[in-house]
Structures are given as structure tokens and as C-alpha cells.
C-alpha positions, -999 to +999 in steps of 0.1 A: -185-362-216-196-377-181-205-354-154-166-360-140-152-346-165-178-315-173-169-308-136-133-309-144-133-289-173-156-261-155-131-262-125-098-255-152-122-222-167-123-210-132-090-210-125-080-195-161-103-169-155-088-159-122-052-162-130-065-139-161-083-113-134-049-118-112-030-105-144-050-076-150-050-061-116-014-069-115-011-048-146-033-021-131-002-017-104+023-023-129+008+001-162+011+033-133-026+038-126-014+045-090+010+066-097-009+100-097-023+092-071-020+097-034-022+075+001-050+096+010-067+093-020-061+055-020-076+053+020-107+073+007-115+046-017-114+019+005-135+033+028-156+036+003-159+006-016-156-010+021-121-026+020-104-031+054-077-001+058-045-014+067-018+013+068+016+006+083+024+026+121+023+066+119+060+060+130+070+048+094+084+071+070+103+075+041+140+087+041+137+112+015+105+137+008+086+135-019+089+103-023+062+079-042+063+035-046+035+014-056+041-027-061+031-056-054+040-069-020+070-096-017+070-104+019+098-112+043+100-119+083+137-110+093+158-131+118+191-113+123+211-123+095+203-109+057+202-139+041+161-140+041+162-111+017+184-127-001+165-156-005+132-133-008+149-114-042+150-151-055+113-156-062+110-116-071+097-099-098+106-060-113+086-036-096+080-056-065+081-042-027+099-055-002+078-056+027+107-065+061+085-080+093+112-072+115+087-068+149+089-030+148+121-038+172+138-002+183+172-020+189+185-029+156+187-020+123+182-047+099+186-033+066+214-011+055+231+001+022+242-033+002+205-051+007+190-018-009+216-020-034+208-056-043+171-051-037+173-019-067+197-041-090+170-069-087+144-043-100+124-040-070+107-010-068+116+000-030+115-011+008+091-006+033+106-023+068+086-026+098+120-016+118+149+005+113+175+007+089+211+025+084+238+034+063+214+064+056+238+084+034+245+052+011+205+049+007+201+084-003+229+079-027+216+046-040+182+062-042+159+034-038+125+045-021+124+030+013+101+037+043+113+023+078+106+040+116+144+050+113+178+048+119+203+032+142+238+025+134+238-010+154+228-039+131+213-073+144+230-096+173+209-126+169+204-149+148+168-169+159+153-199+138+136-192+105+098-199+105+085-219+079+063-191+065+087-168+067+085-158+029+048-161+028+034-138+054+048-109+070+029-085+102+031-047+094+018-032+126-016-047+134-017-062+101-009-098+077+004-089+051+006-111+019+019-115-024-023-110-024-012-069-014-001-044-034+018-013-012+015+024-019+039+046-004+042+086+000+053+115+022+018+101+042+026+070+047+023+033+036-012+012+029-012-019+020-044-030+000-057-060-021-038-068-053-073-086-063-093-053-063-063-028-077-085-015-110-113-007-084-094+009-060-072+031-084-108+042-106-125+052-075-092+068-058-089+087-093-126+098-086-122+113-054-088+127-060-106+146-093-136+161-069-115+173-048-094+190-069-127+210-086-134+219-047-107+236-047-102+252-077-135+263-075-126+279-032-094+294-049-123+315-071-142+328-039-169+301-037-170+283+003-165+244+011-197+252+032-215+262-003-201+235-023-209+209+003-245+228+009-233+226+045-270+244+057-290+218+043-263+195+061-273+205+094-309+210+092-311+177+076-286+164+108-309+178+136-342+163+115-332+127+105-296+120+120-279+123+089-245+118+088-222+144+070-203+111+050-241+106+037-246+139+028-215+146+009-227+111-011-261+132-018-248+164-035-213+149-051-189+162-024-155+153-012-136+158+021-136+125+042-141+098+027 
């Protein structure tokens, strides 16, 4: 075999093996290993494996409480008319998100009750808009989680040119986001995090989430955060080295920030 081929056949390996990576994380959003868990937990975790934090604006919410969506991100820029979601739910796959980049605009709502009934028939697992929606009755009927800044009865006016990327890339506040993202989505809020690195994130958000919940079981039975954490040592150890309190905690096994 000459040194062309070799190449050729080591290049094809690589690119099984990361399809074959690209499946498992995939699966690892798919199999529910996110779904006990929360967007806190989740934005611990990246902190601490050191993955950029990208949560959508404090202004978005979901319409119903106690809501909780996790999927891998299918991204769409809107325009004015709803034929890009159309278009979107054509390349989908069941338990997607539908992430709408529709420029946080305050002065129309761009999706209402039949695109959230298409997007649920499609098997979509919810919506997360970056703008406002309506028809908020017929969504709570229909059920589907979805997260936008609001409502407003007026739908769009315009109808501007469609971008070439426009089902490629989508902003989300200060951030791109990409079919690389997975999104989680809870009464907190909505992050948006690396469909690459899912596994990771969701073993060491299950870690966090499980110390904290020993902290406070073990507070509920009388003993202090400030004993658990050995908060004393914390300070004297602060005013004679400069530790930090994220260190410490890292020291003695604790949980609170990060």
C-alpha cells in the first residue's frame, strides 16, 4: 500500500471515529442523562471543565413552570414569514430544539400556535425563540415546551431577504449558536452547550448536583454550610496565601459555586 493510500485510509478511521464519538454524545442527550438534571447544575459543570457559558438573555423564559427540554439544537434565523421553520422541520430529527434567531425584536411576534403545533407533530422536543411569540392559550393547550422573552398579539410586517446561512447558524443573545449545541431548558433558563462534550458535561453536572444534595441533607440535620465547607480554615487560609473560596471548596469536596 503506498504512502497515499495509508494516508487515505488513516484519514477515513478518523472520520469514523468521530461520526462514532458524534453518536454517542448525541445519545447522551437523547438516552435522558440530562433530564434530572438542572441549568444550574449544567452551568457549574462548565465552569468547571472550562467550557464557554452561553446562556440565552435573563429576559427568556418559559410559558409554563416547571418546565424541563434538552435536544440538540436545529437552528433558524427568522425573516417575517414562517416558511424558514418550515423549511428548518425539513432537515429535523425527533427530539430536536428549535432554536428562532429572531434579533430579540420587542415588536413582533414570530411564532404563534400552528408552528408549535407542526414543530410537536414533527417530534421536536420544544422551542426556544430569541423574540416573542403569541397565541399563548393555544401553546399551553398544545403543550410543547417553549421559552421566548414573551408575548405580543402583532405578528411580523416584513418580509426581508433570507441569508444564505440562515439554517446553519443562529445568535442567541451574545452568542452563535450551531447543530454542534445541545440546549437545556428549565424554570432558570436556557444554555446552550457543546453537543461534542454532552457525556462530560452531564457526569460532571450529575456530580455537583449529588454534593449538593448531601450539603443539604446533611444542614437539614443541624450541621452548618460553614462546617461542611470548613469555612474557618477558608479564611485563614484567604488572609495567608490569597486563596480563593472556588479553590478551597475543590480542597475539602464542597459545593456551592461552581
Amino acid at each position: 500500500m503506498s504512502a497515499v493510500e495509508e494516508g487515505a485510509v488513516e484519514q477515513s478511521a478518523v472520520e469514523e471515529g468521530a461520526v462514532e464519538q458524534s453518536a454517542v454524545e448525541q445519545s447522551a442527550v437523547e438516552r435522558g442523562s440530562f433530564a434530572d438534571l438542572t441549568t444550574p447544575h449544567v452551568a457549574d459543570a462548565l465552569m468547571r471543565l472550562g467550557i464557554p457559558v452561553r446562556s440565552a438573555p435573563a429576559s427568556v423564559h418559559p410559558i409554563s413552570r416547571g418546565t424541563h427540554l434538552v435536544g440538540r439544537a436545529l437552528v433558524v434565523r427568522h425573516y417575517g414569514s414562517v416558511d424558514i421553520f418550515l423549511e428548518a422541520l425539513e432537515n429535523a430529527e425527533s427530539g430536536d430544539v428549535l432554536v428562532v434567531d429572531n434579533a430579540g425584536r420587542d415588536d413582533e411576534a414570530c411564532v404563534g400556535d400552528l408552528v408549535a403545533l407542526e414543530v410537536a407533530r414533527a417530534g421536536l422536543s420544544g422551542i426556544v425563540i430569541w423574540g416573542l411569540h403569541r397565541d399563548t392559550s393555544d401553546l399551553l393547550d398544545i403543550g410543547l415546551p417553549l421559552f421566548s422573552q414573551g408575548a405580543l398579539p402583532v405578528g411580523p410586517q416584513r418580509l426581508d431577504p433570507q441569508e444564505a446561512d440562515a439554517l446553519t447558524s443562529a445568535r442567541f443573545g451574545a452568542h452563535s449558536i450551531t447543530a454542534a449545541d445541545f440546549v437545556l431548558g428549565d424554570d432558570d433558563g436556557v444554555l446552550f452547550a457543546p453537543l461534542g462534550r454532552a457525556a462530560e458535561i452531564a457526569a460532571t453536572a450529575r456530580a455537583i448536583r449529588d454534593t449538593e444534595r448531601r450539603q443539604a441533607d446533611r444542614m437539614r440535620e443541624g450541621t452548618s454550610l460553614r462546617s461542611q465547607t470548613r469555612f474557618a480554615e477558608f479564611l485563614a487560609a484567604r488572609d495567608a496565601t490569597g486563596l480563593t473560596f472556588r479553590q478551597h471548596l475543590r480542597r475539602v469536596g464542597g459545593e456551592i459555586e461552581e
